[in-house]
N, C-alpha and C positions, 0 to 999 in steps of 0.2 A: 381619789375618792373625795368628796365633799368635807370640807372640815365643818367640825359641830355647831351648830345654829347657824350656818352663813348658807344664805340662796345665792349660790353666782347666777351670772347671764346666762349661762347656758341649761338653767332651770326654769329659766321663766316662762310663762305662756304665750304661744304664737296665734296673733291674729290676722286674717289676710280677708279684706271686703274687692270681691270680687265678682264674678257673676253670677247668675241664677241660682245656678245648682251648689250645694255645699256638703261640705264634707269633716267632717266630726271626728277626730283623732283622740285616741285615749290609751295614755302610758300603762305600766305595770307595776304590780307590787316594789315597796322600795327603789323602784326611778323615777325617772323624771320626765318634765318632755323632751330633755337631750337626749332619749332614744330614738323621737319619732323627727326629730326638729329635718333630718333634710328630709325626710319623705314629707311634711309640712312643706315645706318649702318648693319644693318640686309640683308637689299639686298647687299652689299658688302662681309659681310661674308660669300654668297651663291657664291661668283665669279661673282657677273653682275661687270658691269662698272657701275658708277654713278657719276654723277653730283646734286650738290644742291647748286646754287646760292642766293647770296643775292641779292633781288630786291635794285634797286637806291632806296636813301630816306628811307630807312627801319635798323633797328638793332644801331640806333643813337640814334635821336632825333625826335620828330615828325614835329618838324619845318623843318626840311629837308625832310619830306616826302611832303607836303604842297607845297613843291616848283619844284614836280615830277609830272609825270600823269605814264596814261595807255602806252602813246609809248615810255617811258624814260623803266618801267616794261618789257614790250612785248619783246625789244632790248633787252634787258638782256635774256631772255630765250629763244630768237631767235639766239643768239650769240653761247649759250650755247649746244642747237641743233647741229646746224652748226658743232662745235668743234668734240661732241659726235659723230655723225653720221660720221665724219672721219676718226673717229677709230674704228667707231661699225657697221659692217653692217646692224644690227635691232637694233631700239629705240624706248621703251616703254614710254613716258609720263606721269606723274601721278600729280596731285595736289589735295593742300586742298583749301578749300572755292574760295577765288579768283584765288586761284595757278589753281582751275581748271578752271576756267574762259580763264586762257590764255593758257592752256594746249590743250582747246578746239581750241583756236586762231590758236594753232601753227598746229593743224591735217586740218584744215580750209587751211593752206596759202603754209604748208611744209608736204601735204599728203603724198606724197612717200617715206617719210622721217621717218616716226610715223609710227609702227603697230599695237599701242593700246593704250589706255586710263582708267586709272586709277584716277576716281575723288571721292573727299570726301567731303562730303556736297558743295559741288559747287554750285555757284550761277551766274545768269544769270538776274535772277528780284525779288523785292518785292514787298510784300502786304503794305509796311509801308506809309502807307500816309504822313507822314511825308519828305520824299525824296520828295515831292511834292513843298516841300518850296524851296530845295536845291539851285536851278540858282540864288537868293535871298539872301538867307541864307547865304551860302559861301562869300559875297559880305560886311554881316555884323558882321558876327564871324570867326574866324582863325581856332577855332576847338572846340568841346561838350565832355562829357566824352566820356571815350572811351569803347570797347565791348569785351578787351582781358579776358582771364582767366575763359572762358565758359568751365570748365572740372571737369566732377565729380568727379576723382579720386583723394583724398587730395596728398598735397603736390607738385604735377604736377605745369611745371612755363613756359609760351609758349613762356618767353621773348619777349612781344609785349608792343607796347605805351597805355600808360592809358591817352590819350589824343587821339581822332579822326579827323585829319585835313581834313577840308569842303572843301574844293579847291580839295585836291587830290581823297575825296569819289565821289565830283562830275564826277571827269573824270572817277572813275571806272565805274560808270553808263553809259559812254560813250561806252567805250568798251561792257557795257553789251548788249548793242541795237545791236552794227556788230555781236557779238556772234550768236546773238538773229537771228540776219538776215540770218546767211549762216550755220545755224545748218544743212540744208541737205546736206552739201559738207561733213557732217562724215561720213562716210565709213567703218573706223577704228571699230574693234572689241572693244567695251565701257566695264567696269564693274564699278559702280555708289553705293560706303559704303555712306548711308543716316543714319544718327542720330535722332532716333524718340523723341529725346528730346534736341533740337538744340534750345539753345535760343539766336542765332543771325544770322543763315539765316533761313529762314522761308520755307513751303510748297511749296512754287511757284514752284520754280527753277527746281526741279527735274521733275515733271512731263511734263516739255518745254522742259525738256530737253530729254527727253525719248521718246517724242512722235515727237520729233522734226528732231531727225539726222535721214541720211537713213541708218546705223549699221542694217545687219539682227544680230550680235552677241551681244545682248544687257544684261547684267544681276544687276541686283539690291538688294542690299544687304540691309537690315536694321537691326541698331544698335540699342539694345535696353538697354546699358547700360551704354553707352555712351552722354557727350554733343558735342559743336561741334567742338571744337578739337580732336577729336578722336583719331590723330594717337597719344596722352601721356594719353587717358583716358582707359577704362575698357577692351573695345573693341580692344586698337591696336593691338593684338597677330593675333585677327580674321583677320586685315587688312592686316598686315604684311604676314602669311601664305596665305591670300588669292590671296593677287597680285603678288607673288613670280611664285604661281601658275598659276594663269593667265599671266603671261611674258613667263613663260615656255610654257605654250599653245601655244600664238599665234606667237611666234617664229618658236616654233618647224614648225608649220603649215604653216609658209610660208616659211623656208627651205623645205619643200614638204616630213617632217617626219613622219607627221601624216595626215589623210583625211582630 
């Protein structure tokens, strides 16, 4: 785990200037980019462009995250767009769990901007009754254990807080209700890696979110060897090869190279 207020290397932001097309990677609640860092790195050594920011509040301390929400996050990977999309005429988006929460945000506010979506266990809602407390909750505790290091594969280290600060989970919940609301403003060609053994976002999410965007290109993968980091667990090769490939799909396809 991260000791308190130090950002090592393996937190910091990856940037790779490479060809046309680009590609937008966005971490998750309490990680870092050391979840996404080799699938970052993998799509660079095929030639994309890429970006992987660090969200505000993240790769520190969790007391700094506590003192962040969803639009201190959102800015960050809206900033990040922006940037990409001025050097790359196509940009693919992709996140893990919350990274795809705001991945979805950004094809929601910055459509013509995004060609495609790549989410991995993304979440939108839970079953957890316990979020039920939260508006409360957060009022009387700073933070609960925390939910990093969900990965089957030994050895694997997602660089996240083993502390979960309640003030900042409250507001991801915030963000997940707009999500929730303008899911048929997706359009975007979707492909959706779900971990069928995910013990920290749950069943909900995917199928809201499936049944929710108007995407007629929708495809759903499910990992079955994987927990819910996937892109450092058994699975990421499958992930890695699969959205490389899907980038080159719907690239190619709205340069008008293939039907």
């Amino acid at each position: 785990m991260l000791s308190e207020g130090e950002a090592i290397q393996a937190t910091e932001p990856f940037r790779h200037d490479g060809g046309p097309v680009g590609v937008l990677l966005c971490h998750g609640f309490t990680g870092s980019p050391a979840s996404l860092r080799p699938w970052a790195e993998h799509l660079a050594a095929l030639g994309y462009s890429v970006e992987l920011p660090r969200l505000p509040g993240h790769g520190t301390a969790w007391q700094d995250l506590n003192v962040t929400g969803w639009p201190d996050w959102y800015r960050k990977v809206e900033r990040a767009l922006l940037d990409l999309a001025e050097r790359c005429p196509q940009v693919v988006v992709a996140g893990l769990s919350m990274g795809g929460c705001l991945a979805m945000r950004l094809a929601q506010e910055h459509g013509p901007l995004v060609q495609g979506l790549v989410l991995v266990n993304p979440v939108v809602t839970s079953a957890n009754k316990r979020l039920l407390a939260l508006p409360l909750l957060r009022l009387l505790r700073r933070s609960v254990a925390g939910i990093s290091g969900d990965i089957a594969l030994p050895g694997q280290d997602e660089r996240a807080y083993d502390r979960t600060p309640l003030q900042a989970l409250y507001s991801q919940t915030k963000m997940w209700q707009l999500v929730r609301r303008d899911l048929a403003m997706i359009t975007q060609p979707v492909l959706v890696y779900r971990s069928v053994h995910d013990h920290v976002v749950d069943a909900t999410s995917a199928p809201v979110i499936l049944s929710g965007v108007s995407s007629t290109d929708v495809t759903e993968v499910m990992l079955q060897r994987s927990y819910h980091v996937a892109t450092l667990d058994y699975d990421a090769p499958v992930i890695f090869e699969g959205s490389a490939a899907f980038v080159e799909r719907v690239t190619k396809r709205n340069r008008g190279l293939i039907p």
